[in-house]
N, C-alpha and C positions, 0 to 999 in steps of 0.2 A: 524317838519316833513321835511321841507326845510332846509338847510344849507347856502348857499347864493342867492346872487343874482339874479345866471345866474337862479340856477333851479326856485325861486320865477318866474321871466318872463315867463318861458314855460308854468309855469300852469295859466297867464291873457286870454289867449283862450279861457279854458272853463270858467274860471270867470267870463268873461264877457258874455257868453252864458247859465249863470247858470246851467253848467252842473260839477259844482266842488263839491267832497265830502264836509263831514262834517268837517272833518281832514284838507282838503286843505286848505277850507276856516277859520278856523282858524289859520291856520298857515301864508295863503298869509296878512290877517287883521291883526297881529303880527305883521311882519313884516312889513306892511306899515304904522305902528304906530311911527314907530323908524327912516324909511331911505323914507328921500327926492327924492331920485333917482327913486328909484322905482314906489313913487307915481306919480312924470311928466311920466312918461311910459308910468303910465297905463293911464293918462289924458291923453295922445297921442293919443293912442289906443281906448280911448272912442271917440276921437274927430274923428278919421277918422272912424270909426264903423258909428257915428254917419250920416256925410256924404256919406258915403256908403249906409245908407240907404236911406239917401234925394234923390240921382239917379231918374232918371223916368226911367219906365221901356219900356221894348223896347220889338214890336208885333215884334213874330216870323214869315217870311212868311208863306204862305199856303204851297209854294211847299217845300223850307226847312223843314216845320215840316212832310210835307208828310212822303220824303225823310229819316228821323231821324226814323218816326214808321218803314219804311219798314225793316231800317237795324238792329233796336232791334227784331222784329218780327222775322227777317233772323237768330243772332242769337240766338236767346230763342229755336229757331227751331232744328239751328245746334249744342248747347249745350246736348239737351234732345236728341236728337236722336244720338249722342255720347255716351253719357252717357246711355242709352236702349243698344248699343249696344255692349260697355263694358260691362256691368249686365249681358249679354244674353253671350258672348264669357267666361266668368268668371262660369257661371251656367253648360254649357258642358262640360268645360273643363276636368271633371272628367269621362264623360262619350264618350270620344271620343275612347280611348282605346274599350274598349265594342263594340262603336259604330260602329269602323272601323270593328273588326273580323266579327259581325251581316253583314254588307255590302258586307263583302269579301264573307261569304258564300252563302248568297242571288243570288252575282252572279252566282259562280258554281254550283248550283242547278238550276238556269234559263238559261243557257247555256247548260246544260244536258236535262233538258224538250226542248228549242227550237232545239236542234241538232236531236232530239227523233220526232218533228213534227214541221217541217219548211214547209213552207209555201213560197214560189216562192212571189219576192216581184210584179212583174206583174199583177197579181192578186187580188192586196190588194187596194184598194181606195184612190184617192190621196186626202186629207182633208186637205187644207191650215189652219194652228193653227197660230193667228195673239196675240201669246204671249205676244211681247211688242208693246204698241203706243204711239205715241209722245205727247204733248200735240197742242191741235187746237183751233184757234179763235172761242170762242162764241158769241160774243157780243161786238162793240167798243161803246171806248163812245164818243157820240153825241159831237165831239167838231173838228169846222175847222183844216185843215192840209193840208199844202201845200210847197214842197220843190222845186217847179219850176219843170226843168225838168232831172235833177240829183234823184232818188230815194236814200232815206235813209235804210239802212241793218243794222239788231239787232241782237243780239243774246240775246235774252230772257230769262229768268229763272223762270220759273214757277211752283209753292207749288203745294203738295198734295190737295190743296183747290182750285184752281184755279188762284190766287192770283200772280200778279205778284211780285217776290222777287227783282230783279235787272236788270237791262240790261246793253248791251254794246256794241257800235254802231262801224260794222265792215266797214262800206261805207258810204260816205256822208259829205257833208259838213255842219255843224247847224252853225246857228246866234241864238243868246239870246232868239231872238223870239221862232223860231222854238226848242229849247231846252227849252223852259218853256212850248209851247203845247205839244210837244213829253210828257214829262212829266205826262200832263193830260192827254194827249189821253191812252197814255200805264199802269199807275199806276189806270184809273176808267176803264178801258176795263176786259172784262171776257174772260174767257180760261176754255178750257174744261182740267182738268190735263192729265200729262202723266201716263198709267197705267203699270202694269206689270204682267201676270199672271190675269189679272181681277181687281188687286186691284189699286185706285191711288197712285201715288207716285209724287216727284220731275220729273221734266224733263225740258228742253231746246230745242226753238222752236226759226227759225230763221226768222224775219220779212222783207216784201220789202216794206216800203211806199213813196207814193209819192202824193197822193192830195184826201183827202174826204173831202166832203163840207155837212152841214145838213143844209137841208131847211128848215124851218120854215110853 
């Protein structure tokens, strides 16, 4: 199956991970029956595999692994909702022609009825429609904060769930400290989401902090 060398070497990867055909492996065991070269290789290859696995392993921080769920969350979030909204632009598209003349005549028949009985807009009641809303602190979590007397300023990014996705600190100066509690305080705190139309969605909400203390 193999012809030299070079290609016998490409395939010691999966060899050593048993993940090589039936075909490979008799072809790479062939071939190491004959050439000495080959065979220090793959001793090479076993030796440092081997050490490779001797390593100790090494704890992720709390706030690093935080940080890592948030940004795969962010985007699994922003994949699918791509992807929804290609599917949806892709599904109309055949009906927009249609859709557009239904619209057009829609209006000049409600321009003909309102022209036929208007209505003085004086008269008519002023009802504030609060369409869209940002999203609002629910809930912080329970953890000291304190930046002296300089306030720190966020801009926030806040999911359909409440859940804060990222921030990004437009004022302020952080020390280690103070950027490992920011961390806590803003990735365990709640948020009410921003809606649109009634329903939630994404939205971006700008924070000013500068000192909560929980008492015990």
């Amino acid at each position: 199956m193999f012809e030299n060398c070079v290609e016998i070497r490409r395939g010691f990867s999966a060899y050593l991970d048993d993940l090589s055909s039936r075909e490979q492996l008799r072809s790479i065991r062939f071939h190491l029956g004959f050439c000495g070269s080959c065979r220090e290789e793959l001793e090479r290859l076993e030796m440092v595999q081997a050490e490779l696995r001797g390593l100790p392993k090494r704890q992720v921080p709390p706030e690093l692994a935080l940080r890592l769920r948030v940004r795969v969350s962010q985007r699994l979030h922003r994949n699918l909702r791509e992807g929804f909204g290609l599917w949806f632009e892709n599904a109309l598209r055949p009906l927009l022609i249609p859709a557009s003349g239904g619209v057009l005549t829609a209006i000049v028949f409600f321009g003909l009825i309102m022209g036929s009985s208007f209505v003085p807009a004086a008269t008519l009641p002023d009802v504030p429609l609060q369409l869209v809303t940002p999203p609002r602190v629910k809930e912080l979590a329970p953890i000291n904060f304190n930046t002296g007397d300089q306030p720190v300023v966020l801009l926030t990014q806040i999911d359909a769930a409440g859940r804060v996705m990222s921030y990004r600190v437009l004022s302020g100066r952080l020390s280690p400290e103070i950027s490992r509690d920011l961390d806590r305080l803003i990735y365990f705190s709640l948020f009410d989401p921003a809606t649109t139309f009634g329903k939630p969605t994404d939205g971006q909400v700008v924070l000013s902090l500068r000192r909560i203390t929980v008492r015990g």
